[in-house]
C-alpha positions as CSV (number, residue, x, y, z in Angstrom):
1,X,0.1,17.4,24.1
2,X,-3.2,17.7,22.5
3,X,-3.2,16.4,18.7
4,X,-5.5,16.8,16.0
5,X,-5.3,14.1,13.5
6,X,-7.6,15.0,10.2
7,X,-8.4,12.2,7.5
8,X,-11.4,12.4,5.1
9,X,-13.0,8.8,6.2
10,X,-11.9,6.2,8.1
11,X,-12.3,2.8,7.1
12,X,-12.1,-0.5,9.0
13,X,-10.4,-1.8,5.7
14,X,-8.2,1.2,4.1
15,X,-4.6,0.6,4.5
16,X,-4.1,4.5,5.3
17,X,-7.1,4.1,7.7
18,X,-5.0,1.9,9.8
19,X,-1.4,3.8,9.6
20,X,-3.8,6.5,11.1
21,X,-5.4,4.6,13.9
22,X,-2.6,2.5,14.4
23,X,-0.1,5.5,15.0
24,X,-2.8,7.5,17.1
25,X,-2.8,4.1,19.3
26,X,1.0,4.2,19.7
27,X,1.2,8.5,20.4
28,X,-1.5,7.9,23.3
29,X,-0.4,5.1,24.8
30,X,3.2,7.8,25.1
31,X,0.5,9.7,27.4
32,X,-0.2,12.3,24.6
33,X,-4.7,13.1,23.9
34,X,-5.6,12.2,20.4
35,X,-8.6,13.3,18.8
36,X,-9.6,12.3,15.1
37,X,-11.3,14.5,13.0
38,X,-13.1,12.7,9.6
39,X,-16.2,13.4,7.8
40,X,-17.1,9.6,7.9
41,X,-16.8,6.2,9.2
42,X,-16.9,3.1,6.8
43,X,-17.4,-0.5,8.8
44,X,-16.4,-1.0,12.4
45,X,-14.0,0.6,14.4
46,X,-13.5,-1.4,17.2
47,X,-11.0,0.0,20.5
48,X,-10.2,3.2,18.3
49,X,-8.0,4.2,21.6
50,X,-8.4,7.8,20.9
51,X,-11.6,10.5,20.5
52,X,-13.3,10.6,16.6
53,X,-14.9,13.3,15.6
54,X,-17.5,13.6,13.3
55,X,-17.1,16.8,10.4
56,X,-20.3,17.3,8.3
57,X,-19.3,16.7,4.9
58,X,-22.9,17.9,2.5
59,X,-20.5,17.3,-0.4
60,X,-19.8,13.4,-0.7
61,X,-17.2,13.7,-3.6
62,X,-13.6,13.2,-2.2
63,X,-12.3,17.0,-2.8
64,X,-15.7,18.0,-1.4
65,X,-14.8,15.9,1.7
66,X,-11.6,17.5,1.9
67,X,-12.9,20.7,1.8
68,X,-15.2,20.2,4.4
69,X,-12.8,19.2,6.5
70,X,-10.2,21.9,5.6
71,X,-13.0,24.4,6.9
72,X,-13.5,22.6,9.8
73,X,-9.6,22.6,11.1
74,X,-9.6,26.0,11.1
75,X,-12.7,26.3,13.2
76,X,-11.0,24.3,15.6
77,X,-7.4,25.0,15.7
78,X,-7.3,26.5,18.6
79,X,-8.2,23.2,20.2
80,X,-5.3,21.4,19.7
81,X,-1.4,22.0,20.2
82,X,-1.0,19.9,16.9
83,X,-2.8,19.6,13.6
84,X,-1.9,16.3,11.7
85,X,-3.6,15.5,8.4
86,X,-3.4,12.1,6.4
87,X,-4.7,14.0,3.4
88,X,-3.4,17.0,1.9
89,X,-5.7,20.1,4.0
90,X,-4.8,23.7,5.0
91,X,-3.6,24.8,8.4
92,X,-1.7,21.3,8.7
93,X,1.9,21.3,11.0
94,X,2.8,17.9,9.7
95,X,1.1,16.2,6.7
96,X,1.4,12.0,6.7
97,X,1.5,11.2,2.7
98,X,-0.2,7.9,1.5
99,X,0.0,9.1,-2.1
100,X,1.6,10.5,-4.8
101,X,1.9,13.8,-5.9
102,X,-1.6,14.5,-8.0
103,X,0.2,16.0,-10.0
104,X,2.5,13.5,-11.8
105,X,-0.7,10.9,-11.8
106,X,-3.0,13.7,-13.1
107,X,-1.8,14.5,-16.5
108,X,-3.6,16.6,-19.5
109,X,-3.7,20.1,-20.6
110,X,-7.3,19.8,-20.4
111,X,-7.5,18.7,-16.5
112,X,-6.6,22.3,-15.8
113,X,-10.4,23.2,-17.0
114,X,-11.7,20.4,-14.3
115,X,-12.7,22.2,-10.6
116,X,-11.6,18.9,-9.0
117,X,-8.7,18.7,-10.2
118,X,-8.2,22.8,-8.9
119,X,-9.2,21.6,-5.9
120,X,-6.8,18.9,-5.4
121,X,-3.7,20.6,-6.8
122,X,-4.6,23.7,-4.5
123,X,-4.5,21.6,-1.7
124,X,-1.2,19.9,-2.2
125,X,0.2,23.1,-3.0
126,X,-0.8,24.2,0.7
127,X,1.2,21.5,2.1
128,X,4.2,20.8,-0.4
129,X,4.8,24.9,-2.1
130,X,8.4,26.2,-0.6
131,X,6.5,28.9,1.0
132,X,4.3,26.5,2.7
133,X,5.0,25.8,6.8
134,X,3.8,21.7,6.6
135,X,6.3,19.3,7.8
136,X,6.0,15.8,5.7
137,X,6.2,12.8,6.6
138,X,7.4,10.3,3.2
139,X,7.1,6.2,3.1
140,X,9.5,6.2,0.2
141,X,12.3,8.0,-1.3
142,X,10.9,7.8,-4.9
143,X,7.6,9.7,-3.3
144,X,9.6,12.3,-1.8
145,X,11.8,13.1,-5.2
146,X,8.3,12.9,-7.1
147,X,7.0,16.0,-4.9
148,X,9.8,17.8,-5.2
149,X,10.1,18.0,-8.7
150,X,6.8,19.5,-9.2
151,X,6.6,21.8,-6.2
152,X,10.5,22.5,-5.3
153,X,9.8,21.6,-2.1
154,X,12.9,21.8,0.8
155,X,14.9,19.0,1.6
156,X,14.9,20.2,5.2
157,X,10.4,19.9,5.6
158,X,10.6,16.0,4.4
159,X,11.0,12.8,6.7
160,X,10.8,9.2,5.7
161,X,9.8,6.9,7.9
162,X,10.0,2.6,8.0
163,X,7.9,0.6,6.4
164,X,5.5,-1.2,9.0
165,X,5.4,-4.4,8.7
166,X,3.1,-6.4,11.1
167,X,4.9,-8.3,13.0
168,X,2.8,-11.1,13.9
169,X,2.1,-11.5,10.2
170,X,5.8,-12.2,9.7
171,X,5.6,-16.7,9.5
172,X,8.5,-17.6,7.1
173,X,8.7,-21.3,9.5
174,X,5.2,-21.7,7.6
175,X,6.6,-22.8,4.3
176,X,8.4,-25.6,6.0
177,X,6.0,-26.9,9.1
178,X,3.7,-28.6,7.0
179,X,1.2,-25.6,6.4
180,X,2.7,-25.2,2.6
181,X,1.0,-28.6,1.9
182,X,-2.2,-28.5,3.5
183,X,-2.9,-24.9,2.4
184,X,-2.0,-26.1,-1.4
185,X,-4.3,-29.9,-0.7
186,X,-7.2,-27.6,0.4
187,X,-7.0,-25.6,-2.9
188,X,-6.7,-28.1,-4.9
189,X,-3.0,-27.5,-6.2
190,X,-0.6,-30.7,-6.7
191,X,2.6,-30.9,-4.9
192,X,4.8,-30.0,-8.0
193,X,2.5,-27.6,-9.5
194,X,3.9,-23.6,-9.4
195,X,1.5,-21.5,-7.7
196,X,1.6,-17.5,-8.5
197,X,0.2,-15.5,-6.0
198,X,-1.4,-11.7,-6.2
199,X,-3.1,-9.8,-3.6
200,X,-5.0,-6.6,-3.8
201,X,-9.1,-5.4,-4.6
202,X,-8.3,-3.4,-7.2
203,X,-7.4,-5.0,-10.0
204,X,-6.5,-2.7,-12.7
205,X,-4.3,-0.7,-10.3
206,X,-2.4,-3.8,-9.0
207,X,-2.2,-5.0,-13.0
208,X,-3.4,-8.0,-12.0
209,X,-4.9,-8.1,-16.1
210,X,-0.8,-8.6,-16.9
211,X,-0.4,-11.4,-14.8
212,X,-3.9,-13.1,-16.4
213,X,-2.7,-12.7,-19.7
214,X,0.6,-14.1,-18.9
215,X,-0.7,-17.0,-17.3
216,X,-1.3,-18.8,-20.6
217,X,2.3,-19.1,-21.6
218,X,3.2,-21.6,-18.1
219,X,0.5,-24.6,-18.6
220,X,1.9,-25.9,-15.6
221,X,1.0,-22.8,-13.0
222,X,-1.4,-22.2,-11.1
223,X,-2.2,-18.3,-10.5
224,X,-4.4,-17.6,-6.9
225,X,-5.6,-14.3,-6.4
226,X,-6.9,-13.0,-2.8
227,X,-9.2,-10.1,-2.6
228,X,-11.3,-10.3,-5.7
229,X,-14.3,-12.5,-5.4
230,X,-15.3,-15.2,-8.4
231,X,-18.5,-13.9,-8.6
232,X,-18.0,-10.4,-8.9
233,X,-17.7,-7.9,-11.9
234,X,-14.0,-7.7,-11.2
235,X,-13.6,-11.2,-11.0
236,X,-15.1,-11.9,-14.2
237,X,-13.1,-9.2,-15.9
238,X,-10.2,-10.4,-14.7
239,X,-11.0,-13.6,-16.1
240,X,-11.7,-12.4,-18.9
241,X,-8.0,-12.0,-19.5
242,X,-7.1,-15.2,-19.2
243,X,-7.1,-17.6,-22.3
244,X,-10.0,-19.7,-22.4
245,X,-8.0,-22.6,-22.0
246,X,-6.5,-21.6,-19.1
247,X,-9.4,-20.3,-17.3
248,X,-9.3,-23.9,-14.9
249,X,-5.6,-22.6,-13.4
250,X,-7.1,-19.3,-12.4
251,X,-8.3,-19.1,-8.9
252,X,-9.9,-16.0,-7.6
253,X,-10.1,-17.0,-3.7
254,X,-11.8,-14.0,-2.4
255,X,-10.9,-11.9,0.9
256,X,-8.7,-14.5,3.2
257,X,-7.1,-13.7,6.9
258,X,-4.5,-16.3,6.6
259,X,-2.2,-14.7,4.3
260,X,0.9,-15.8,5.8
261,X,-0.4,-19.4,5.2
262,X,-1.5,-18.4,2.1
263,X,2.3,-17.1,1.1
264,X,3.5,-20.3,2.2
265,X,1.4,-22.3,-0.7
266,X,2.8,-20.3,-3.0
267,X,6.3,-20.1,-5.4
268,X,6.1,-16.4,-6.2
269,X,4.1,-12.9,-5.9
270,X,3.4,-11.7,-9.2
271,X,2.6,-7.8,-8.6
272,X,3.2,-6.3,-11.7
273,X,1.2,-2.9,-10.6
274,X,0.7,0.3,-12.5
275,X,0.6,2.7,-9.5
276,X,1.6,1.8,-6.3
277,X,3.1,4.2,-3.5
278,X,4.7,1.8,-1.4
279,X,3.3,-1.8,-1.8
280,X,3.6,-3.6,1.9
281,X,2.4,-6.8,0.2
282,X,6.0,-6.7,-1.4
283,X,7.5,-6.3,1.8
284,X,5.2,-9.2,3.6
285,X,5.8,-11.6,1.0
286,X,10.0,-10.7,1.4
287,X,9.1,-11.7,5.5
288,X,7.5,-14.4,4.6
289,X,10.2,-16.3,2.2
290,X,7.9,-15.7,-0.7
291,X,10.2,-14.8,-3.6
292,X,8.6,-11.2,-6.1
293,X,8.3,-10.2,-9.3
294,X,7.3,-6.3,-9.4
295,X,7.5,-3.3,-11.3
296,X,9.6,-0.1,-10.5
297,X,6.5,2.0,-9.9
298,X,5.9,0.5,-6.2
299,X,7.3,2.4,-3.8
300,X,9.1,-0.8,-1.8
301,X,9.9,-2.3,-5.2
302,X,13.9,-1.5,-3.7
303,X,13.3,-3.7,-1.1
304,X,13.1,-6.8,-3.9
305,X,16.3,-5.6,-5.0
306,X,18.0,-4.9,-1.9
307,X,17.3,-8.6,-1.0
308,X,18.0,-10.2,-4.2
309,X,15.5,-11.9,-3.7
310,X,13.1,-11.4,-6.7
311,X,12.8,-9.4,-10.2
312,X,11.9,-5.8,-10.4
313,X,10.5,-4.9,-13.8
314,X,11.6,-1.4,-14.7
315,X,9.6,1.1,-17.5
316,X,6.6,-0.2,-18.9
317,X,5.3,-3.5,-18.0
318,X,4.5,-5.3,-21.0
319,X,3.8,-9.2,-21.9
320,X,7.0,-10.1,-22.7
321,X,8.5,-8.1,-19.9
322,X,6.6,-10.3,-17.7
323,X,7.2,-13.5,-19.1
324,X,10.8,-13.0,-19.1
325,X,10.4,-12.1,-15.4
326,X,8.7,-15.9,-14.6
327,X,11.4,-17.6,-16.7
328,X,14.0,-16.4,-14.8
329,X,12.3,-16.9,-11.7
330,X,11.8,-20.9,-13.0
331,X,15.5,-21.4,-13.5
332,X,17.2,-24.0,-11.9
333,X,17.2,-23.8,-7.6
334,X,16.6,-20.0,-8.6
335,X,13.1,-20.0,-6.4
336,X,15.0,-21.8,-3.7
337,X,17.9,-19.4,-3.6
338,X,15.2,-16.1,-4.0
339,X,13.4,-17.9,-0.7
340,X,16.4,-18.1,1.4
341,X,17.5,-14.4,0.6
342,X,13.8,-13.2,1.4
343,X,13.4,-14.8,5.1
344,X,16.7,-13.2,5.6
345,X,15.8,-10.0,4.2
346,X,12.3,-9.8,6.5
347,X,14.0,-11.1,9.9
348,X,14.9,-7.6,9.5
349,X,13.3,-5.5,12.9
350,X,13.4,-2.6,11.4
351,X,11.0,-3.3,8.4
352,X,8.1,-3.0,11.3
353,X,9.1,0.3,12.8
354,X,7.3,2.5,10.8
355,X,4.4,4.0,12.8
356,X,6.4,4.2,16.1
357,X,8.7,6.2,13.9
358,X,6.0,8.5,12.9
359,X,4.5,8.6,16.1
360,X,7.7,10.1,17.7
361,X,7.6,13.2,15.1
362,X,4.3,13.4,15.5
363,X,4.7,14.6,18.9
364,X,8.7,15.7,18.7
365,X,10.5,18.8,18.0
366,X,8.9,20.0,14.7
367,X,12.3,20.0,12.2
């Protein structure tokens, strides 16, 4: 089977980027031609195991791109057996959703007057209206119910896959083989100090600003954040959140490979988040023995709760919320307890099936 797979850029870095390389990996190695159709390439793509094809893009705004490439599907259609997009584009058999509906996260009578926002709601509308012919593929049952109640879309067109955990990033033994301790001397941390642990590049969207502010209120906790840099404007916003006097306990560690050992140092992942369509850090850290505090607007919040093995913050995030959250979490053996149900939780198989799941629809029976 030919297959064209269409996504505005690929990125060396973008978690979407890699469902869509990693899945068009898995349906050639089945023996199936894969060719990927984007309007750009961000960093290096090493071994992309397929064909990419490059779609002139003269508009460099992200509804532009998607235009661009919408245009280009249809010029050639007639190349493949099977059109696949990872954003929301015209003439698509089976759309792969990353998101959520732009519609719930786009509010505002006055949006309606914006031609981006057109753009963007015409486009999901091609794939998600009940007159549409676009299979979907969900990560989450709380993105599927979100589509349907704007667009009514039937039960019948959806499918939810897995999450897809990496395996090899699964390293629960970590926390007890003697990494915990050098990972928390190399930082600085003393053996009885709590350690609070985020992970994400974009701040705001992660609320990482809830967990800074909180911070205050446990002078015994130390709160490391990987993916912002120190020295850069995020970093110092993010700081600025923090009381000044504890400003020292803050520790803004930049990008870091080893976050398994990383997880290890730490007591707790604090990802209070304000948007969040699935959250696989939620689902590493469960893998990994790494007890969570979360909100109910990530996608694999469930998961925490499934487990018992954490504290799912539900409606609106605020201080106290949060600080009620970390108390609980500091009761007696409570972090202990959370760790045990976690590693049991992640030894789960399933929780890594995702994109083989997706690559079998991909090239199946369409349903």
């Amino acid at each position: 089977m030919r297959l064209g797979i269409a996504i505005s850029n690929l990125s060396a870095y973008g978690g979407l980027q890699r469902d869509c390389l990693s899945i068009s990996r898995n349906i050639v190695a089945a023996g199936h031609d894969v060719t990927i159709l984007t309007t750009e390439i961000r960093g290096s793509i090493a071994n992309p195991g397929c064909s990419i094809r490059i779609i002139e893009a003269n508009n460099r705004t992200n509804p532009g791109r998607d235009l661009a490439l919408g245009t280009a599907l249809k010029a050639h259609r007639a190349n493949f057996d099977r059109m696949i997009g990872f954003n929301k584009l015209p003439m698509l058999d089976i759309y792969y959703s990353g998101d959520r509906s732009y519609a719930k996260i786009k509010k505002g009578a006055w949006r309606s007057f914006s031609p981006r926002y057109r753009t963007q709601m015409r486009l999901e509308e091609l794939c998600f209206a009940p007159g549409s012919h676009t299979r979907l593929i969900m990560l989450t049952e709380r993105q599927q119910d979100e589509y349907q109640s704007v667009w009514k879309t039937p039960e019948k067109r959806f499918r939810r896959i897995s999450p897809n955990l990496d395996s090899a990033r699964r390293m629960p033994h970590l926390r007890t083989d003697g990494t915990r301790e050098r990972i928390r001397a190399e930082l600085g941390i003393a053996p009885n100090t709590k350690v609070w642990l985020s992970i994400g590049s974009s701040a705001w969207v992660k609320g990482f600003d809830r967990a800074a502010a909180a911070l205050d209120a446990f002078p015994d906790t130390i709160w490391a954040v990987v993916g912002v840099l120190p020295s850069s404007d995020m970093g110092s916003r993010l700081l600025q959140n923090v009381a000044a006097r504890a400003r020292g306990r803050a520790k803004m560690l930049g990008i870091r490979q080893d976050i398994p050992a990383i997880m290890a140092a730490a007591d707790v992942l604090i990802h209070p988040a304000r948007i969040e369509t699935t959250g696989t850090v939620i689902v590493e850290a469960l893998a990994n023995g790494l007890p969570v505090i979360t909100t109910d607007t990530c996608g694999f919040a469930p998961f925490v709760e499934k487990a018992d093995a954490g504290v799912v913050i539900t409606g609106s995030c605020s201080y106290r919320n949060l600080v009620e959250a970390v108390a609980k979490a500091r009761e007696s053996g409570q972090l202990e307890v959370w760790s045990s149900r976690a590693e049991v939780f992640g030894s789960d198989p399933s929780l890594s099936l995702g994109h083989e799941e997706a690559a079998r629809l991909f090239v199946g029976e369409l349903w």
